[in-house]
N, C-alpha and C positions, 0 to 999 in steps of 0.2 A: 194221697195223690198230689195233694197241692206242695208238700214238702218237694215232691220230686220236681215238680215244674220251677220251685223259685231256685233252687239248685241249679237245673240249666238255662234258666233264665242269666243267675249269674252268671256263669260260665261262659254262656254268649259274650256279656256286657268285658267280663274280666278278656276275653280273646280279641274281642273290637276293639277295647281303648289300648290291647299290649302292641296291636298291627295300628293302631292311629299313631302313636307315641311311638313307635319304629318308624313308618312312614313319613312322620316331620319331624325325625331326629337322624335319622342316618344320611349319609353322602353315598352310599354305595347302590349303585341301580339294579344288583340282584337283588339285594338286601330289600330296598321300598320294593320291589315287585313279591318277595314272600312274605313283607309283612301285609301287603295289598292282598294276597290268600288267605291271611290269617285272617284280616275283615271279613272277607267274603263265608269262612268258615263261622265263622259266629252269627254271623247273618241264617244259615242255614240252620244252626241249630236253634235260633230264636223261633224261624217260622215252624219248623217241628215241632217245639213245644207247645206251638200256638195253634199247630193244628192239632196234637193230641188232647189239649185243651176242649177245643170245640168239637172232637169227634168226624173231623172234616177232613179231605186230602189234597184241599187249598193251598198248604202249607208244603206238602211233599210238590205238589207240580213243582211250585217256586223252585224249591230246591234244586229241582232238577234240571229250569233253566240257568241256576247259579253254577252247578258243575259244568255246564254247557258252556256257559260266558268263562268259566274259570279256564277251562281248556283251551279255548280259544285265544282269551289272554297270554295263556305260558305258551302257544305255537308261537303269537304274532311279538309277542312282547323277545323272547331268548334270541329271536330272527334279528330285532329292531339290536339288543344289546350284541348281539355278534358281528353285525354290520358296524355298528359304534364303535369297536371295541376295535376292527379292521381299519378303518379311516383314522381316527383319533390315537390309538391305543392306550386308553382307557376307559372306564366306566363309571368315572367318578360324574356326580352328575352339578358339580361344582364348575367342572369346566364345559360346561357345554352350552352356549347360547345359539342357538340353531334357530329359535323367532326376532331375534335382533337382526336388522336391515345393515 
């Protein structure tokens, strides 16, 4: 059993740092919003392991508020990039200073 847990353990770790290293390496704002799921997805599989680990379902709640928050992100976030996309006409996120006075 422990083979299997450091297995998705990796797994987690190799999908968080491919969506960190997507997320501060691209300019394109669909692109950092799915590698920002792709974190969230490794996250979810870390705390599964961590709950089958401890025999617990500590770990599934979590989960369960991470697709909740993920959902919420892709309604609120596609909304934020269509409107962007309207005004500007584009989504590069190079050009955008929107907190500069």
């Amino acid at each position: 059993m422990i083979e299997n847990q450091s297995i998705y353990l990796a797994l987690s770790v190799v999908l968080f740092i491919i969506g960190a290293a997507g997320a501060v390496c691209r300019r394109n704002a669909i692109v950092v919003f799915m590698c920002i799921e792709i974190m969230l997805g490794g996250v979810g599989i870390a705390f599964v392991t961590f709950s089958r680990a401890n025999q617990s379902l500590d770990g599934i709640f979590m989960v369960l508020f991470i697709m909740a928050v993920a959902a919420a992100e892709a309604a609120v976030g596609l909304a934020i990039f269509v409107l962007m996309y309207r005004k500007h006409g584009t989504i590069d996120l190079d050009k955008f200073n929107l907190l500069k006075w």
